[in-house]
N, C-alpha and C positions, 0 to 999 in steps of 0.2 A: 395542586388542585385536588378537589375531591374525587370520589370514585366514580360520584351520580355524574349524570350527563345536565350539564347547567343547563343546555340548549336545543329546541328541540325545533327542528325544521318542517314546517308543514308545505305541501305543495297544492297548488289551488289555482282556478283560470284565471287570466288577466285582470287585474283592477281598473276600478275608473279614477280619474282625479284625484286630485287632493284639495284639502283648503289652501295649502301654501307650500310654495316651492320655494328653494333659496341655494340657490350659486355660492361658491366661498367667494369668488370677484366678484359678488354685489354685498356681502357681510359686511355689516357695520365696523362692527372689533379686527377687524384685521388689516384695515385701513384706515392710520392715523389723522388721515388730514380729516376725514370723514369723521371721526370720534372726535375733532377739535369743533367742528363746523354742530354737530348739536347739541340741544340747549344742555346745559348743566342738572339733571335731575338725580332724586333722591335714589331712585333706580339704575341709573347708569354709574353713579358712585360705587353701591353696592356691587353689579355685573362687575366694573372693571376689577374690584376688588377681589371677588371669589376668583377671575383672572387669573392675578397675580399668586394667590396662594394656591389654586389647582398647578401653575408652573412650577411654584416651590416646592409642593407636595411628589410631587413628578419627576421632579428634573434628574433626581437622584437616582431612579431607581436602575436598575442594570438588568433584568430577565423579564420577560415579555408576562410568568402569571405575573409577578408581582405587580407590575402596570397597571392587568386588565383590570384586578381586586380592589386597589387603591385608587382608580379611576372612578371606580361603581362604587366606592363608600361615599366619594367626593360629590359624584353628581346626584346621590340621593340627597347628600345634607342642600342641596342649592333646588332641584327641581321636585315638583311634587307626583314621583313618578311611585306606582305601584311596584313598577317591576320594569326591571333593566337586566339587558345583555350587550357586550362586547362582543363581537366578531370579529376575528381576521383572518385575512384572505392569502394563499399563497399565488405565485407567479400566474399559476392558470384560471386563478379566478377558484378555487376551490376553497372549503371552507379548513384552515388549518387549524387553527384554538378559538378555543370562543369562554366565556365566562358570563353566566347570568346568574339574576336573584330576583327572587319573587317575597318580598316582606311582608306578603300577607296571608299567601298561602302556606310559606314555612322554605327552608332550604332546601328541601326533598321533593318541590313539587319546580319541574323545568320550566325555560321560560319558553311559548311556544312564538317562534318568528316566522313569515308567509317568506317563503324561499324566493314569490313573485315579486314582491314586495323589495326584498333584497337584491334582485336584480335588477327592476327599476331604477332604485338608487345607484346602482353602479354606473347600471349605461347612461344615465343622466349626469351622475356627480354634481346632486343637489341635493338637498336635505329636505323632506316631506315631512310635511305638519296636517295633522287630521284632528280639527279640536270640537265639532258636534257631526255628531252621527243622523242630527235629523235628515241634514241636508242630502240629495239625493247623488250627486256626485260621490259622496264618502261613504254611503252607509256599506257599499260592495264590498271596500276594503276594508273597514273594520270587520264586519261581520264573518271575513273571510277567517281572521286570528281569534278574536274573543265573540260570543255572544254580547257579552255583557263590557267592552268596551265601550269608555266615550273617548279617549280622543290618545292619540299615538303621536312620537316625534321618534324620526331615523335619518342620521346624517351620515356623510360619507368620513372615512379619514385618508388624507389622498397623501400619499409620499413619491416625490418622482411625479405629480397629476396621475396617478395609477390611486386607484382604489384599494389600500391594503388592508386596511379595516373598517367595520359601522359600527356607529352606536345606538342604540334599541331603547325606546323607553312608551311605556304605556299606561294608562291606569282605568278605574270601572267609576272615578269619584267625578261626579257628574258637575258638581261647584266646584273642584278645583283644576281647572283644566290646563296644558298647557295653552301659551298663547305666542304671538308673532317676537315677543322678545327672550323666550325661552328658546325656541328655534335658534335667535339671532345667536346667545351665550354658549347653549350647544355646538353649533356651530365652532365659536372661534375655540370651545373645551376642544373640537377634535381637530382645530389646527396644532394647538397646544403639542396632545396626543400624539399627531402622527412625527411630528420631530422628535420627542422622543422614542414613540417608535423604531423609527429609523435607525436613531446613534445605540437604539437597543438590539436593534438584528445585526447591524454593522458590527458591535460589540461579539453577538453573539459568530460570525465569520472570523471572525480573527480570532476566538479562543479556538474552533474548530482549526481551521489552519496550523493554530499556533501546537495543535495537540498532533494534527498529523505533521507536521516539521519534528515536532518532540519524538514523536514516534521513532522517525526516521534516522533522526539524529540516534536515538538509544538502541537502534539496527546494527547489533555489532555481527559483522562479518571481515573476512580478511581476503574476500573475493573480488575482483577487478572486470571493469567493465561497464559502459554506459550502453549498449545497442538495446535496443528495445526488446530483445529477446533473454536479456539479463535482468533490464526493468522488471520485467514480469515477474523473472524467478525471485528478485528483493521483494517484490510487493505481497506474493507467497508468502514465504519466510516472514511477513511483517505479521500477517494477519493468521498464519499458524501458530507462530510464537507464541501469541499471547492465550491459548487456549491447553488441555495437557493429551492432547489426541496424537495415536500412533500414524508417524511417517513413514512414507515408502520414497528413497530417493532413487531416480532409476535416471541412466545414462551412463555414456560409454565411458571406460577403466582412463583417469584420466583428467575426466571434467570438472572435479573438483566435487566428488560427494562428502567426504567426510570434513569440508570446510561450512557447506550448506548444514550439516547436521552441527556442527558447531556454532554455527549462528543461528540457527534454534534455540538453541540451548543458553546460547550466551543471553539471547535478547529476550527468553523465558521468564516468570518467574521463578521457577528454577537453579536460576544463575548464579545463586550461591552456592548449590548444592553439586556432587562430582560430576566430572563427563567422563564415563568410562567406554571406551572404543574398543572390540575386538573383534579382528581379521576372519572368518570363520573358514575363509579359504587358506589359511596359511599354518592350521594344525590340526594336525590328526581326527578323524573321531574317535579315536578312546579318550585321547587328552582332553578332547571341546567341550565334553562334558564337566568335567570335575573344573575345565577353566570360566564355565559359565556358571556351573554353582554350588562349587567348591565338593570338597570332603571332611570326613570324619577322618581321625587317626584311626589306621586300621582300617580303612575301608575297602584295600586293595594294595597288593604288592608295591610297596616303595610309600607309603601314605605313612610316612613315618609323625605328622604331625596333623595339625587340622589348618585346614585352610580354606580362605573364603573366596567363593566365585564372583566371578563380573557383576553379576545380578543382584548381590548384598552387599559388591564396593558401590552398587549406584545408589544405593539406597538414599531416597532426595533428592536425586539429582535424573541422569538421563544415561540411556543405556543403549550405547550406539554398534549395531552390529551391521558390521561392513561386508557384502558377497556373500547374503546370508541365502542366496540360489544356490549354497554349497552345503547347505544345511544336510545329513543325512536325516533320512526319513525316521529314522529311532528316536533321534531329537526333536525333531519338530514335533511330536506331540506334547512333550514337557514345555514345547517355548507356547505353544500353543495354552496348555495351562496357567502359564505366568500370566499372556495376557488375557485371557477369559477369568481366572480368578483371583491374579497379582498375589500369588503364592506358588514357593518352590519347598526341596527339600537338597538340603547337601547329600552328598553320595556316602551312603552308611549310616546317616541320622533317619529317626522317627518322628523327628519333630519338625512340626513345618511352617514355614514363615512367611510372614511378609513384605511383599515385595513391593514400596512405592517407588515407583519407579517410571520414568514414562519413557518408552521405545522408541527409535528411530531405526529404520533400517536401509538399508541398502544393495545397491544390484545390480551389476552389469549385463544382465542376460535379461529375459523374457520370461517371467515367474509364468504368465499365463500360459508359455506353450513349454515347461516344466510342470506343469498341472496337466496340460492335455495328455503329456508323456506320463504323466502318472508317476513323475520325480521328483513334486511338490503339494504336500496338502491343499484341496481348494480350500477346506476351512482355514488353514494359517492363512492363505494368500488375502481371503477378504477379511482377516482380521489385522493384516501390514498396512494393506490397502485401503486403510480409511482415508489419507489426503497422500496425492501422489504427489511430488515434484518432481519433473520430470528435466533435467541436465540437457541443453542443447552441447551438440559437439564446436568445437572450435572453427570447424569451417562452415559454420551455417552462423557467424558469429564475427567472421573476417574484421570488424571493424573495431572488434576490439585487442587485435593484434599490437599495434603501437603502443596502446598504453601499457598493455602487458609488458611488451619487451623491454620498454623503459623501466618496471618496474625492477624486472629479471636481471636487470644491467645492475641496479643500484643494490640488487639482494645478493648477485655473485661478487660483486664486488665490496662489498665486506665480509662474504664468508669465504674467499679466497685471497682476500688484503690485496687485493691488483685496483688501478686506478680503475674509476668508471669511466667508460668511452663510448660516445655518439654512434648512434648506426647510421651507417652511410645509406643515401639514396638505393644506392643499386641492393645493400643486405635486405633493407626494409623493403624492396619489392621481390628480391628474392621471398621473402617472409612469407607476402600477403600473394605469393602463388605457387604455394604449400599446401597439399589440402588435410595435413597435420592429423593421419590417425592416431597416432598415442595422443593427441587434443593440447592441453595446455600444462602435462609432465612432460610429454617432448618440446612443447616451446621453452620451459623451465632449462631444462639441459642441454639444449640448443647453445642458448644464450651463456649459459657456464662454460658451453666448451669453447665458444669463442672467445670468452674473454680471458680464460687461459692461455689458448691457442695464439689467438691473435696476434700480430707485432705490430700492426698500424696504430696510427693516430686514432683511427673509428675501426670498425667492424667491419667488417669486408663479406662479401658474399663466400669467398671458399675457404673464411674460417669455419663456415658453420658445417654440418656432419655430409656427405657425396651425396646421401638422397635429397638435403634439403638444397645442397649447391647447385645441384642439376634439375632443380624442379626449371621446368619450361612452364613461360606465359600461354601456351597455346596448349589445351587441354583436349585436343581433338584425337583421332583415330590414329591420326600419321604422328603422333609424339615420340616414339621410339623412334621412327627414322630422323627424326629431327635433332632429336638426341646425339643420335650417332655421327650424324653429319658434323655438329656441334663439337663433342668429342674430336671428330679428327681433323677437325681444324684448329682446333688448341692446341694438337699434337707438334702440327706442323708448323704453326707460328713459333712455339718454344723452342723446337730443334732449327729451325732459320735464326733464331735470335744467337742462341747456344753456337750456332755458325757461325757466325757474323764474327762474336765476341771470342772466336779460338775455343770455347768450352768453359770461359768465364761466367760463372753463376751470378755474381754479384754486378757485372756490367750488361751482362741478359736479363737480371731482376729491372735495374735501371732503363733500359731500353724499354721493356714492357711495360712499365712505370708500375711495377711491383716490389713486394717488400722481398727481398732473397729468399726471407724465411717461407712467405708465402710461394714465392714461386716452386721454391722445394717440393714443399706441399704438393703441388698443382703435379710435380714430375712424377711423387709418386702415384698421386690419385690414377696419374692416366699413363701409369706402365711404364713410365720410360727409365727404371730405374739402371737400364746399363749407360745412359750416357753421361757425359764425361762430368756433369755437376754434379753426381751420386760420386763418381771416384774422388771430383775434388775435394768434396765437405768431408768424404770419409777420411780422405789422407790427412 
């Protein structure tokens, strides 16, 4: 569409009457048997005609201007109207697109429609014909839109019996006026209309749909989780992706930052270009320098050659700094530079470069109250902190523990070649009453060390590490003594068993309906390493 506004809304007090009203359930053309039933004239030939080819003209098309445009060339070649507009309406009755033309005053001049007028037509859902202005019922509502009107036709276009759009038509030519079978033709034109309409916004939902499924589908991450607090953080990452704005990801050491920053990246347009990641907590600052933007040869004892920093391997791609609350303060003004003017200098060069690159960073700590400390620029921090994501921990998340574990089962067991094994009932609620501060690198290594450890059929609760074995379901004040009580009733039951069975480990595993290996386990977890199953397995 054009830039001009086709349609111009005038607002004005109630009208009176019309010449002629008309219901689509009393329209001629839209009821066959009633089109059989009169006589055969040279005019009704004609109407059914333009019909048939406004349908064909129509039928095809697929976006809503295209419709409005080719609807309004259609009804000018059939009715002798000065000037016409489309309207359509969204859900609340508001005016969403509209399209007019005025063929006498030029494209540039709008068409002007009575707002009153148009709402009439709605709450009625009839179509109004106004064809001489002498009459004293009409002259109110003409006069309201044109001076120099004589006669108007406005019908509904109803999809669903809902009003989704009108069609407009007017003119000042005094002999050619509309009349009761213009009405009639209009009419069944915006039966026509609103069907396709309809298969045209229906069209137009399923591409939308189809675009956010596509989206979603081309969401590359390697993060795990359905709880709605994970929803969230995917729906983030969808809608940051696709823009080149610095990230700030912040949550506890653990939850999975530098996978978020990778699905950034990956689902970027970017995604051809490097992902360079460096730890800033895990080297020096004299080294973090020359690691993030390199040197000259010669630029310092040992700089035996030249070498290039993090920040010109990113170049095109994204430049992911992880624990970067460990930034010293000498550095943060250069990183500060990079992102206020996306240029650096290597350590011992003059020449200085550019940097495309787009930043993500990361953070286990509280950058804001490292700034009130005055151990973090606040200009870096509101320059990381253009779009946060913020990392929930694993126990504000509990339900996506399952699928994780299953996931962890099937990752340790190809990267230690051990079979994959089921978690039992009793591990998987050991699991889910864990409240897992290392988050989901401890659930990670949980699950490796049991299926090392392990010798059952499934997973057992005390293969997994003593703090996760002995997590207790009851999370109240008295836990430690419940604990302990716990403890020393396993004591006692293994040393009655171990009795029973003369000091036989393997017929005390049996008895407890445990694995020997596991009961081992359990003797030394809880101390009892002088009795006689520690001397047998040793001997």
């Amino acid at each position: 569409m054009a830039e001009r506004n086709p349609v111009q809304l005038d607002d004005a007090a109630e009208q009176k009457g019309a010449i002629a009203r008309l219901r689509p359930e009393d329209a001629l053309y839209l009821h066959p048997r009633r089109i059989a039933a009169l006589p055969q004239t040279e005019r009704l030939a004609s109407d059914l005609n333009i019909l048939l080819k406004i349908a064909l003209g129509i039928g095809g098309i697929r976006d809503e201007d295209g419709l409005l445009w080719q609807l309004l060339g259609m009804i000018f070649d059939v009715v002798p109207a000065e000037r016409a507009a489309i309207l359509l309406l969204d859900s609340a009755g508001e005016l969403s697109r509209s399209a007019g033309w005025d063929r006498v005053r030029g494209p540039e001049t709008p068409v002007r429609v009575n707002r009153t007028l148009l709402n009439r037509v709605v709450q009625e859902r009839a179509g109004l014909l106004v064809s001489d202005v002498s009459k004293p019922e009409s002259s109110d509502l003409v006069s309201l839109i044109d001076p120099g009107m004589k006669c108007l036709l406005c019908v509904p276009m109803l999809v669903s019996k809902k009003v989704a759009g009108i069609i407009y038509l007017d003119t000042r030519c005094a002999t050619d006026c509309f009349d009761a079978d213009h009405l009639q033709l209009i009419t069944a034109v915006a039966s026509i209309a609103s069907l396709v309409l309809d298969n045209v916004q229906h069209l137009q939902r399923l591409r939308e749909e189809n675009r956010q499924l596509q989206t979603e589908v081309n969401l590359s991450h390697e993060m795990l989780g359905e709880s709605p607090r994970m929803r969230a953080v995917y729906e983030l990452i969808r809608r940051v992706a696709a823009t080149d704005s610095t990230v700030l990801i912040q949550g506890e050491s653990g939850t999975g930052k530098e996978l978020v920053a990778r699905a950034i990246h990956a689902s970027s347009l970017r995604a051809g270009g490097p992902f360079v990641a460096i730890n800033c907590a895990a080297i020096t600052e004299t080294l973090l320098e020359s690691e993030l933007f390199g040197h000259e040869k010669g630029a310092f004892t040992g700089a035996t050659s030249q070498k290039k920093g993090k920040v010109e391997l990113a170049n095109g791609g994204t430049l992911f700094l992880d624990e970067v609350g460990e930034f010293a303060l000498a550095l943060q003004a250069k990183l500060l530079r990079v992102l206020q003017e996306r240029e650096f200098e290597r350590l011992g060069a003059t020449r200085t470069q550019k940097a495309d690159i787009r930043l993500i960073a990361a953070t286990n700590r509280s950058l804001l109250e490292a700034v009130e400390a005055r151990a973090f620029r606040r200009d870096l921090y509101y320059r990381l902190n253009v779009v946060a994501v913020t990392l929930p921990p694993l126990r504000e998340r509990m339900e996506d523990i399952p699928l994780l574990a299953e996931h962890f089962v099937a990752k340790a067991s190809r990267k230690c070649r051990v079979r994959p094994k089921p978690l039992s009932a009793e591990a998987r609620a050991c699991l889910l009453n864990y409240d897992w501060p290392g988050n989901v690198r401890e659930l990670e290594h949980a699950i490796e060390r049991a299926m090392v450890l392990g010798f059952a059929e499934s997973i057992l609760p005390e293969d997994f590490p003593e703090e996760i074995f002995e997590a207790s379901p009851a999370a109240s004040a008295s836990s430690s003594k419940y604990q302990s009580v716990v403890k020393q009733q396993k004591k006692q039951l293994i040393e009655k068993a171990l009795q029973q069975c003369n000091g036989n480990y393997i017929d005390a595993a049996k008895m407890l309906g445990l694995h020997p290996n596991s009961l081992l386990r359990l003797i030394r977890n809880l101390g009892l390493k002088g009795s006689g199953a520690e001397g047998q397995r040793s001997a």
